[in-house]
C-alpha positions in Angstrom: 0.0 0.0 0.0 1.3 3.3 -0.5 -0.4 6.9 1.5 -1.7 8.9 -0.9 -3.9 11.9 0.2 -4.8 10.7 3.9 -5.9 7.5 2.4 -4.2 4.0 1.8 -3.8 3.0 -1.5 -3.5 -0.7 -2.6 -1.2 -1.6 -4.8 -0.3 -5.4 -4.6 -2.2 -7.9 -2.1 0.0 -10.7 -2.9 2.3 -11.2 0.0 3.8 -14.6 -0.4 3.1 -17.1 2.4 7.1 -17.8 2.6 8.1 -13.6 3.2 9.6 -13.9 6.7 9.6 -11.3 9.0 13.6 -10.1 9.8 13.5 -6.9 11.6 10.5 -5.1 13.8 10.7 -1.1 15.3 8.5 1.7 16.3 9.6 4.9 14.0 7.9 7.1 11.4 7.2 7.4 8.0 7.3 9.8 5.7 5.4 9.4 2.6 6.3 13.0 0.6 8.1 15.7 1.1 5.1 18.1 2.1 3.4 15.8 4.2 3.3 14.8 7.8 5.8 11.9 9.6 3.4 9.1 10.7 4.3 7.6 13.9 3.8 3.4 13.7 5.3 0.2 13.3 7.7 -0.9 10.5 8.3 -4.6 9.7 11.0 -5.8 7.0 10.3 -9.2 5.3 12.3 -11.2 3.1 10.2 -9.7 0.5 8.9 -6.4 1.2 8.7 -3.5 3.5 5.4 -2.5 5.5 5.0 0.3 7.5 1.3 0.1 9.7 -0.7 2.0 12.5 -2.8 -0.6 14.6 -4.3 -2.7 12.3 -3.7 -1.2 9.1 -1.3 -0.6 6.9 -0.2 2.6 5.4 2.9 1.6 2.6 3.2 -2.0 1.8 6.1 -2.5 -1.0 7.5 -4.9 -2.6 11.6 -4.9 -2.2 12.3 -5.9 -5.8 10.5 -2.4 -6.4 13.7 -0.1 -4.5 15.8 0.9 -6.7 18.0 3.3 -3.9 18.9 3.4 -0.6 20.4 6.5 1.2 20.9 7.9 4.3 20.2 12.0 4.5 19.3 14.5 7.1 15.8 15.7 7.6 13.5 17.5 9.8 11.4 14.3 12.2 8.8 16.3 14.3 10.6 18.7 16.1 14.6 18.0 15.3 16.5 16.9 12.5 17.7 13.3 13.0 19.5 10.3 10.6 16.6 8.9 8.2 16.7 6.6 5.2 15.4 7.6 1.7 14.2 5.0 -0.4 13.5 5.6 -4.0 11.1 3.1 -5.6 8.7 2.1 -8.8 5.5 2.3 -7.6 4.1 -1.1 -8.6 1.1 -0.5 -10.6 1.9 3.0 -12.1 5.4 2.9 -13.0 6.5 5.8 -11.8 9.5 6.5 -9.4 8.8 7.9 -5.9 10.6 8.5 -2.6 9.7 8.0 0.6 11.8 8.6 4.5 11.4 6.0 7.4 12.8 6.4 10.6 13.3 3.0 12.6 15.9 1.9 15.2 18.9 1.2 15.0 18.8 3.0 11.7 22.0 1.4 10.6 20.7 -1.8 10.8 17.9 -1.6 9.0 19.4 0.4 6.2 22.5 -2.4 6.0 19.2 -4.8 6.1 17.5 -3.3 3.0 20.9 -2.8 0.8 22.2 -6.3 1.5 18.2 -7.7 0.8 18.3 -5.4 -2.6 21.9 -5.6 -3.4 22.0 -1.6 -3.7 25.1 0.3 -2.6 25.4 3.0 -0.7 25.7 5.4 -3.6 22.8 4.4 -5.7 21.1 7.3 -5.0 20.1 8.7 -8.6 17.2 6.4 -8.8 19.2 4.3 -11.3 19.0 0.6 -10.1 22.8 -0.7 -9.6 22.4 -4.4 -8.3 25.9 -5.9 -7.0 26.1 -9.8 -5.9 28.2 -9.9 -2.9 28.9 -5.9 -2.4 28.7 -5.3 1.4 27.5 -2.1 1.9 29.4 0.9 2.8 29.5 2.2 6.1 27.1 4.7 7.6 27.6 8.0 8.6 28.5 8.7 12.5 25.1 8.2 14.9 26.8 11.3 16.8 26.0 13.2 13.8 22.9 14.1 15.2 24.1 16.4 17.4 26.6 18.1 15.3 27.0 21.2 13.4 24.7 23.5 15.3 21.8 21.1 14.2 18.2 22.2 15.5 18.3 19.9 18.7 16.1 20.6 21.4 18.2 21.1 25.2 16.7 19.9 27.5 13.0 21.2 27.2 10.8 18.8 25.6 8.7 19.7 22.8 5.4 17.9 21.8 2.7 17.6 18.4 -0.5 16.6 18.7 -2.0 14.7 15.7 -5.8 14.4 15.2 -6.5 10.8 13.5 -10.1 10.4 13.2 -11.1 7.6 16.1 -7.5 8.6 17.8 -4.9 10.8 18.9 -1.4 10.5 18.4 0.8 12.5 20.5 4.7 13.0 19.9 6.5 14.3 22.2 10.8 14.7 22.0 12.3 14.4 25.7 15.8 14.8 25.9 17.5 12.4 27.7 14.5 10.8 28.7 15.3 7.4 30.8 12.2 5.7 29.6 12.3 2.9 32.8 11.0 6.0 34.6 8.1 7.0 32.2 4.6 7.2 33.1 1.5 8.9 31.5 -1.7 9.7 32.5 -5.0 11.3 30.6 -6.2 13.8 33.3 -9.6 15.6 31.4 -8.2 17.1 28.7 -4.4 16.7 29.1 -1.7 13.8 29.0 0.7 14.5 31.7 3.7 12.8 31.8 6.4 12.5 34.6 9.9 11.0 33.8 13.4 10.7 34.9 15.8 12.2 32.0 19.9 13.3 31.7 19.0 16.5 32.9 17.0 15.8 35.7 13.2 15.3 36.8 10.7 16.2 33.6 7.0 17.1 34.0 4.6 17.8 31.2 1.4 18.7 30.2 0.2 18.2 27.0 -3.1 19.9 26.5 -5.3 18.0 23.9 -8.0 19.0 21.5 -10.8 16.0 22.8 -11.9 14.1 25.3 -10.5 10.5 25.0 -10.0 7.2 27.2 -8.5 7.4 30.6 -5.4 5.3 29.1 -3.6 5.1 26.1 -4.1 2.4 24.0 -0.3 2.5 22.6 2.6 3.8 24.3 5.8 3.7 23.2 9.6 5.5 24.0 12.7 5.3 21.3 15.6 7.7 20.6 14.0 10.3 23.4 10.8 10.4 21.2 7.7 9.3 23.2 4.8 7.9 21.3 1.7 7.6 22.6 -2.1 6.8 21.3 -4.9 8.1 22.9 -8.7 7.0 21.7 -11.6 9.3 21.7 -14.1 8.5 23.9 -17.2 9.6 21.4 -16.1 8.6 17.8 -18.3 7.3 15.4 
């Protein structure tokens, strides 16, 4: 499936019964340049890549279908972090795309996708460059993040708020956060979280548009970026 216009769009429905499943992470997806990073669960196969939110599934693609793999920079809610770019045929129409996905650790899972394409590091012009045996180049420093005056937050957290139709989906970045110490709460019409981070105690209120269930139904903490998914309590 690929998002297209708030909707998910079918494109093939033949998985095959053999695809195994090889890696498993919360992250984000990013299906176009203009658009907004969707916060779910990505799954690698021995055949494809599927990104989904609960039960469904947002970008379903076959690997055959990458033609490049690349690590870049780019903005990921609130801070610029370490993604990977993947340029692909779209199935049916036959025309090249791109899309970003954020999962951890992001070096494995873009060694993962060039070893199960055979694409190099550098195959980033869209031109497909298939290599038996080429181990794929090293990736770029994970300290990078931090670097070069990069918009990183200190050690206020920041926080979105994304309406979803039956749900919420609330994003929040807390630096340094040590997630054993996590706990959130719906209180009326906030979440209010309390942790432990690097920089000492962290409380926050997140103020939110609805009223929804006194817990979430998802919660989730990776790479000081809190996840959580809150249903509204009248949605029809």
């Amino acid at each position: 499936m690929i998002e297209k216009a708030g909707r998910a769009e079918s494109i093939d429905h033949n998985s095959a019964s053999h695809d195994q499943s090889l890696l498993v992470a919360q992250g984000g997806f990013l299906s176009r340049p203009q658009a907004a990073w969707q916060i779910g669960q990505w799954s690698l196969l021995s055949e494809r890549l599927v990104f989904g939110q609960s039960s469904r599934r947002v970008f379903d693609l076959p690997l055959d279908k990458i033609e490049a793999v690349a690590q870049e920079r780019r903005k990921f809610i609130l801070v610029h972090k370490p993604v990977i770019r993947l340029t692909f045929l779209h199935p049916r129409r036959n025309d090249r795309r791109d899309a970003w996905l954020i999962a951890s650790p992001l070096d494995r899972w873009a060694e993962s996708l060039r070893l199960l394409t055979g694409l190099r590091l550098d195959d980033a012009t869209g031109e497909r460059n298939r290599a038996a045996g080429v181990l794929p180049a090293e990736s770029a420093d994970p300290a990078s993040d931090v670097a070069q005056g990069d918009e990183i937050p200190g050690a206020e957290p920041q926080f979105e708020v994304h309406d979803e139709a039956e749900a919420l989906w609330v994003v929040a970045v807390i630096p340094g956060v040590r997630k054993e110490t996590l706990r959130a709460e719906v209180h009326g019409r906030s979440l209010d979280v309390e942790t432990e981070t690097a920089h000492g105690p962290c409380a926050l209120r997140i103020p939110l548009p609805c009223r929804v269930l006194p817990q979430p139904t998802e919660l989730k903490c990776a790479n000081d970026v809190l996840s959580a998914r809150l249903k509204k309590t009248a949605w029809r």
